[in-house]
Backbone as CSV, one residue per row, in Angstrom:
resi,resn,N_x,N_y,N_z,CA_x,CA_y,CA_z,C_x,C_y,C_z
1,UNK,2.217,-48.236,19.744,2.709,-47.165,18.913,3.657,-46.315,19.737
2,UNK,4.941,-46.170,19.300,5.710,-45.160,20.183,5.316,-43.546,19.424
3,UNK,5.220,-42.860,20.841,4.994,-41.627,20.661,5.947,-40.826,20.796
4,UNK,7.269,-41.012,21.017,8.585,-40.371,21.108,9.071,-39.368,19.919
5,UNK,9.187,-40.768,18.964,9.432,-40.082,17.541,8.250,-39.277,17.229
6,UNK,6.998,-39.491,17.177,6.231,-38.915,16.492,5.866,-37.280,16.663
7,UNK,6.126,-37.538,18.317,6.015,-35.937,19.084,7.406,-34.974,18.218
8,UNK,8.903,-35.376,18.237,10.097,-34.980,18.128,9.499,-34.753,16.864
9,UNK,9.472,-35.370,15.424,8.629,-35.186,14.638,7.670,-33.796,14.456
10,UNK,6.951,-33.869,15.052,5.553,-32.824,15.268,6.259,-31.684,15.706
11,UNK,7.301,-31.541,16.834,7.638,-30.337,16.890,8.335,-29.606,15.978
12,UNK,9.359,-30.568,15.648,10.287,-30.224,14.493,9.639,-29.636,13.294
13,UNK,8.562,-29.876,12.878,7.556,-29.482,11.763,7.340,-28.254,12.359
14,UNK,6.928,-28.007,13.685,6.088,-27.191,14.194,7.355,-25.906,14.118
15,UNK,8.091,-26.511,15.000,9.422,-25.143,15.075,9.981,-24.403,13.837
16,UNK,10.335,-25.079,12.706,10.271,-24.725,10.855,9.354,-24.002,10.509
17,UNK,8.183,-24.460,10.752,7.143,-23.680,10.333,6.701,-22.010,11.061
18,UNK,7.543,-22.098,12.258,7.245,-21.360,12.895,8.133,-20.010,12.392
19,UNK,9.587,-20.724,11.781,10.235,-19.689,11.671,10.559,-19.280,10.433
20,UNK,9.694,-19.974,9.095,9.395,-19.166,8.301,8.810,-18.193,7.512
21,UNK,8.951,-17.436,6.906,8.044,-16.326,6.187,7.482,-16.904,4.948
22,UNK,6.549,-16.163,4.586,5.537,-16.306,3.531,6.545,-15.753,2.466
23,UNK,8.080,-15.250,2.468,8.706,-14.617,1.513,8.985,-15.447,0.393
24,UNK,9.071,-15.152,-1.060,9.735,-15.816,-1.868,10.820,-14.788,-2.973
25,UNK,11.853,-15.735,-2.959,12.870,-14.749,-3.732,12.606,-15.251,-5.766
26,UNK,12.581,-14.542,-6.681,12.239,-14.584,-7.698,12.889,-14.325,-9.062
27,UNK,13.589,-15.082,-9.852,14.583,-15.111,-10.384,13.679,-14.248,-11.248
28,UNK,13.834,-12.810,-11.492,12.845,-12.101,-12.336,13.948,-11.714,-13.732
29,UNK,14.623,-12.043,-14.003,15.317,-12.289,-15.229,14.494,-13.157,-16.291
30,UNK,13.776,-14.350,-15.505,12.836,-14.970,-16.265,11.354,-14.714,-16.223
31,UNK,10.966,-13.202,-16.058,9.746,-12.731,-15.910,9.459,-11.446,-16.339
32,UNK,8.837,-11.053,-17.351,9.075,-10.174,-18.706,8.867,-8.802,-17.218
33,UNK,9.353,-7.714,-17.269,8.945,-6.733,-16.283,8.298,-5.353,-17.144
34,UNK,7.698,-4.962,-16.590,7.017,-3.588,-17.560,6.654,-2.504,-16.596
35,UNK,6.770,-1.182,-17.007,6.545,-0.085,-15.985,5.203,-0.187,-15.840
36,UNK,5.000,0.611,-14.577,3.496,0.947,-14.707,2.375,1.474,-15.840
37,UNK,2.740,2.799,-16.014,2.786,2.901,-17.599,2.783,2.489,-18.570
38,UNK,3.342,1.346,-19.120,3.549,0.674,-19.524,2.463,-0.675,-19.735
39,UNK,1.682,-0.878,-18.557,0.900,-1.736,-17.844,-0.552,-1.655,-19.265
40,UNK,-1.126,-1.032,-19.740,-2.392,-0.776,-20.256,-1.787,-1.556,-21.898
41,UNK,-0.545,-0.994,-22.165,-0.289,-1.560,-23.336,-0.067,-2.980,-23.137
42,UNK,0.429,-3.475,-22.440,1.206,-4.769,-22.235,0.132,-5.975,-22.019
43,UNK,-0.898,-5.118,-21.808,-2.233,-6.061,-21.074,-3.353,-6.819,-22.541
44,UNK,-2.619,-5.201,-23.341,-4.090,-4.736,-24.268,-3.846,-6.412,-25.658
45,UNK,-5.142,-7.001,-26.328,-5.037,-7.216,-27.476,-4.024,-6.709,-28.521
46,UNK,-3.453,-7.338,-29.236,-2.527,-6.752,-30.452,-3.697,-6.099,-31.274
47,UNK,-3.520,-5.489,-32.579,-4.361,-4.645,-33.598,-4.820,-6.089,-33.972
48,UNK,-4.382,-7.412,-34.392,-4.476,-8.388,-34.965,-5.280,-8.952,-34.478
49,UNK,-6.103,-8.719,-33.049,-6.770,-9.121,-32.451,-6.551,-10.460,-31.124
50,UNK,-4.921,-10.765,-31.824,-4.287,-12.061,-31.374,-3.750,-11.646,-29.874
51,UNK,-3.213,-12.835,-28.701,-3.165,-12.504,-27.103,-2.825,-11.485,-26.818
52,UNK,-3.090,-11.310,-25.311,-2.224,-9.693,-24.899,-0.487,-10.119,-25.119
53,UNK,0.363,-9.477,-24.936,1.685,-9.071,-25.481,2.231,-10.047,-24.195
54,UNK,1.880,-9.335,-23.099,2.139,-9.907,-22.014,1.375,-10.600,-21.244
55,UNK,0.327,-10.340,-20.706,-0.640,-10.780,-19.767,-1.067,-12.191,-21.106
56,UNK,-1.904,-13.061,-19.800,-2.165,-12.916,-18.579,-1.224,-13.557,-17.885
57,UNK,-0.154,-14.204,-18.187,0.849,-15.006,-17.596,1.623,-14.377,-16.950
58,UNK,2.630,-14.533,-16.489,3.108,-13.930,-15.371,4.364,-12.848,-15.863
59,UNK,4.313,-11.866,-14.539,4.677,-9.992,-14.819,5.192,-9.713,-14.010
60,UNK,5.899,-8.671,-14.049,6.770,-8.168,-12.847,6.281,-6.391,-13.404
61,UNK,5.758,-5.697,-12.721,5.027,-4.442,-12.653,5.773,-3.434,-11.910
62,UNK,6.415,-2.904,-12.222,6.953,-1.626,-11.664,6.623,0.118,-11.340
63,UNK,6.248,-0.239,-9.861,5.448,1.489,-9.956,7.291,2.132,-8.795
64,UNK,7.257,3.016,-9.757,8.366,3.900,-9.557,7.741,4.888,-8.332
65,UNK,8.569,5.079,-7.429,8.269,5.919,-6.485,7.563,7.754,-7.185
66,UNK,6.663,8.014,-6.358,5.662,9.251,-7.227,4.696,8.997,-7.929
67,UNK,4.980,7.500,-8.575,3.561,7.117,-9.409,2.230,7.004,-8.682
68,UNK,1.425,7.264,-9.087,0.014,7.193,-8.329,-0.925,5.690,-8.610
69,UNK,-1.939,5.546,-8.202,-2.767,4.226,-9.001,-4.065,4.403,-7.920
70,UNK,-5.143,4.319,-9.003,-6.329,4.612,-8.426,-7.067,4.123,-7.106
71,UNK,-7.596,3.951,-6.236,-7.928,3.337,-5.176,-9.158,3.296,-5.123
72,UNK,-9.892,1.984,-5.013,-11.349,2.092,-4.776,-11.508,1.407,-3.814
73,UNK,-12.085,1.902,-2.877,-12.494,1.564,-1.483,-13.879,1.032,-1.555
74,UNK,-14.321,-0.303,-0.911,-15.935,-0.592,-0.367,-16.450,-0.684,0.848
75,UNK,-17.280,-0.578,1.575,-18.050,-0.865,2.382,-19.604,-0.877,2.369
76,UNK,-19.576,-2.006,2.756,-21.290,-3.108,2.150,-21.529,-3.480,3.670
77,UNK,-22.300,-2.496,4.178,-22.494,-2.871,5.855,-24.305,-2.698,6.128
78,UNK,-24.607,-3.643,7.042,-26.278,-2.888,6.864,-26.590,-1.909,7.053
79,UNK,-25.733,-0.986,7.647,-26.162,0.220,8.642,-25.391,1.266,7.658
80,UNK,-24.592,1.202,6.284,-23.553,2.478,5.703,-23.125,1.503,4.935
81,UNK,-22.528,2.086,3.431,-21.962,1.993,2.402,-21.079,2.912,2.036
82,UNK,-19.759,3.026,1.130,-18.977,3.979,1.053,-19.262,4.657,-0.403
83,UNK,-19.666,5.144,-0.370,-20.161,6.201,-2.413,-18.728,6.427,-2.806
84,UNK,-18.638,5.476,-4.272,-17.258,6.231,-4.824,-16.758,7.351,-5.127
85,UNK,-15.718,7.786,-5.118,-14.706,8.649,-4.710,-13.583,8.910,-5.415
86,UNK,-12.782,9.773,-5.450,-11.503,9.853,-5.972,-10.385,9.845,-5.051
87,UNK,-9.658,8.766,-5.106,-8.719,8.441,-4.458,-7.418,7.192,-4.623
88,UNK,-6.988,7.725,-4.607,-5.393,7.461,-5.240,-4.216,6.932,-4.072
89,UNK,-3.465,5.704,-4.368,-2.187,5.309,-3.820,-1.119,5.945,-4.410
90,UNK,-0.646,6.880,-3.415,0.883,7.605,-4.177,2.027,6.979,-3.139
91,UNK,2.894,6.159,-4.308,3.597,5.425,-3.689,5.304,6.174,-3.596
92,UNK,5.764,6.341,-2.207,7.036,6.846,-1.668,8.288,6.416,-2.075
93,UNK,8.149,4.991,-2.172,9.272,4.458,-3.029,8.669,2.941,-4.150
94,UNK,9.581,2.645,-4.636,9.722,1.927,-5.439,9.195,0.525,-5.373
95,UNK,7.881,0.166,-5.748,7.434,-1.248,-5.545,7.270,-2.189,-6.816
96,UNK,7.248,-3.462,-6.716,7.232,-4.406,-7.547,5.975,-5.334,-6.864
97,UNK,4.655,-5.201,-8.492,4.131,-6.531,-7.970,4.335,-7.807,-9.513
98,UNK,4.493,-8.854,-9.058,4.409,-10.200,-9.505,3.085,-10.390,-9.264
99,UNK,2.152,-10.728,-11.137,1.208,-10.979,-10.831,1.295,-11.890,-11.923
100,UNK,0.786,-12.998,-11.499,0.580,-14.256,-12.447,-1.714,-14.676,-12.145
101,UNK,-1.567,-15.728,-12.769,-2.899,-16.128,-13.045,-3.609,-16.536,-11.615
102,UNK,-2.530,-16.508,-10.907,-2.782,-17.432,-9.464,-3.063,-16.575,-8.273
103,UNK,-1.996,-15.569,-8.421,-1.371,-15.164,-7.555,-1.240,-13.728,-7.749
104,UNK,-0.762,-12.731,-6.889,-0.354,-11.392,-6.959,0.550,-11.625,-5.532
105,UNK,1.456,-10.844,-5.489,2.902,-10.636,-4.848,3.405,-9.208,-4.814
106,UNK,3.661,-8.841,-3.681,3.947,-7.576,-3.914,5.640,-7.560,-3.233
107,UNK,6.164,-6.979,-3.549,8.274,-6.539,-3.385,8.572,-5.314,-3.282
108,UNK,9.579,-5.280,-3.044,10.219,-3.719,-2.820,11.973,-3.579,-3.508
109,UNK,12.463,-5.142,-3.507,13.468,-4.915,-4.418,13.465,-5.552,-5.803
110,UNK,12.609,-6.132,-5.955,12.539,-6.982,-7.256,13.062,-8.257,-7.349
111,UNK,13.341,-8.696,-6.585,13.771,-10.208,-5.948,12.907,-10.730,-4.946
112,UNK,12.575,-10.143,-3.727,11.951,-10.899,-2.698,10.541,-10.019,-2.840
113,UNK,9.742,-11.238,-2.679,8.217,-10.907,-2.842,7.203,-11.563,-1.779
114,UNK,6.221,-10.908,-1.231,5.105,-11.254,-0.719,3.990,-11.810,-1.214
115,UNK,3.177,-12.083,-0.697,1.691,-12.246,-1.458,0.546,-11.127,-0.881
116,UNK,-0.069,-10.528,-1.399,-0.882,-9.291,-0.907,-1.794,-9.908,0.755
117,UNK,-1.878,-10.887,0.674,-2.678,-11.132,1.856,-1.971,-12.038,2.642
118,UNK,-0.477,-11.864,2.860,-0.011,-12.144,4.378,1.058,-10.925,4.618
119,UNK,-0.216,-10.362,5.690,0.872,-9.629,6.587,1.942,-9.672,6.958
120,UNK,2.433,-10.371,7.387,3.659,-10.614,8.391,4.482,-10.396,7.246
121,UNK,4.487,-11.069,6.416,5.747,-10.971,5.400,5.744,-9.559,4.649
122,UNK,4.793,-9.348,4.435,5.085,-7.832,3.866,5.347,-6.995,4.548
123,UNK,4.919,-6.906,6.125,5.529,-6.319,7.171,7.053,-6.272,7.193
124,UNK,7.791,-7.456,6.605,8.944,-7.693,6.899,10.044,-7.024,5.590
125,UNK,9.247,-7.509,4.801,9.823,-6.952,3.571,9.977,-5.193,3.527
126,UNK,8.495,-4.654,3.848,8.987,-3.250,4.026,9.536,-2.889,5.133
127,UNK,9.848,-3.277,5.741,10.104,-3.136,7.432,9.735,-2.272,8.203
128,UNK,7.916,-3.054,8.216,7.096,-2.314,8.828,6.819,-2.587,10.232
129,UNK,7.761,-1.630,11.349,7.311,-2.538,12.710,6.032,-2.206,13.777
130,UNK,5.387,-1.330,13.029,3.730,-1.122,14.246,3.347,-0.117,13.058
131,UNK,1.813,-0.155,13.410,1.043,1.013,13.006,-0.307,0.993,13.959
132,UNK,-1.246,2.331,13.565,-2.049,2.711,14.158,-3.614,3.011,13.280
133,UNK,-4.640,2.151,13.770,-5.876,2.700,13.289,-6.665,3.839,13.806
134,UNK,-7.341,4.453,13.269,-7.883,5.727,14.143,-8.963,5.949,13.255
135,UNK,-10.186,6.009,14.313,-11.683,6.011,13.336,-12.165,7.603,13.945
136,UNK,-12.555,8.371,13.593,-13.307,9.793,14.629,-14.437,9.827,13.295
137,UNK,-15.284,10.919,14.276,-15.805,11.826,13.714,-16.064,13.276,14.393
138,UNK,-16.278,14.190,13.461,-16.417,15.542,13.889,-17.181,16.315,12.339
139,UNK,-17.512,17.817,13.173,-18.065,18.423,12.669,-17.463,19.583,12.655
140,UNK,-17.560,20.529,11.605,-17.415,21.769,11.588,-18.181,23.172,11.038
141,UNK,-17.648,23.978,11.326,-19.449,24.836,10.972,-18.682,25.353,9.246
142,UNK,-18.121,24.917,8.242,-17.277,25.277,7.259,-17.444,23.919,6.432
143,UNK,-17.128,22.982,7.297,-16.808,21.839,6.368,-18.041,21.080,6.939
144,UNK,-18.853,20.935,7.560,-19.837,20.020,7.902,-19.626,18.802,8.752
145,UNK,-20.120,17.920,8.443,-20.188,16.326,9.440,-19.080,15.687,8.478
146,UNK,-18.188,14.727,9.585,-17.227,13.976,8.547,-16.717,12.873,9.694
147,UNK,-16.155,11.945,8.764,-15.875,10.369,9.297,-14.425,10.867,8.971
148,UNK,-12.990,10.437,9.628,-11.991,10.620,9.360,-11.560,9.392,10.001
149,UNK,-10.997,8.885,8.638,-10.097,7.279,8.752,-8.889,7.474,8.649
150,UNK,-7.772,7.076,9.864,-6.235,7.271,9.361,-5.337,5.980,9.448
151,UNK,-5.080,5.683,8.940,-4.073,4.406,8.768,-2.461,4.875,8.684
152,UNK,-1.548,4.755,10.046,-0.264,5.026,9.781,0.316,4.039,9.975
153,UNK,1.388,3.484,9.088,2.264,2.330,9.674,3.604,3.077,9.550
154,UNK,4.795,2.369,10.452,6.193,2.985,11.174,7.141,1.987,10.166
């Protein structure tokens, strides 16, 4: 068996793979788009009882920079759990998610999209180049005992 080709081969796969992103660009002309707002109607049954309008097939979702959207946080640990809360994503600028039956995708211009669970590419898309975790706790004689979680990305 020659191993020449097969290696040249293997890298060549390897080097491609290396230098692409998880990005995909999305001809959203062919993908009904609806505001956020918009989102509860588009989802809902007709009066007729007949499919949602839009859902569940695939969407292009637009939260306009200022819009808010609820946030629910978990933690299921043996030692602490997180008690729900009120807390909200208020978004700075303008995002797009693509959500089909499969999949969810998140964008920033309405053409190029991520998938919510690879970093790197959404890193790239927003052009996010470092951030910082930070766990404390402290006390105060006013406000009491508290856990303070900060998540900044640059």
């Amino acid at each position: 068996m020659r191993r020449g080709p097969m290696i040249a081969l293997a890298l060549g796969i390897a080097a491609a793979a290396a230098g692409c992103s998880g990005i995909q660009t999305l001809d959203a002309s062919t993908v009904k788009t609806v505001a956020l707002a918009e989102l509860p109607a588009a989802v809902a049954p007709s009066a007729e009882g007949a499919a949602p309008v839009v859902g569940p097939g695939p969407m292009i979702v637009h939260v306009k920079a200022g819009e808010r959207i609820p946030l629910r946080l978990a933690l299921e640990a043996p030692f602490a759990e997180i008690a729900a809360g009120e807390n909200a994503i208020v978004f700075t600028r303008d995002v797009y998610l693509y959500i089909d039956p499969s999949a969810v995708l998140i964008g920033f211009d309405g053409v190029r999209f991520a998938r919510l669970g690879d970093w790197d590419a959404i890193q790239e898309l927003a052009g996010i180049e470092g951030g910082q975790l930070s766990i404390g706790f402290g006390a105060g004689v006013t406000e009491g005992p508290r856990i303070d979680v900060r998540l900044k990305m640059q």
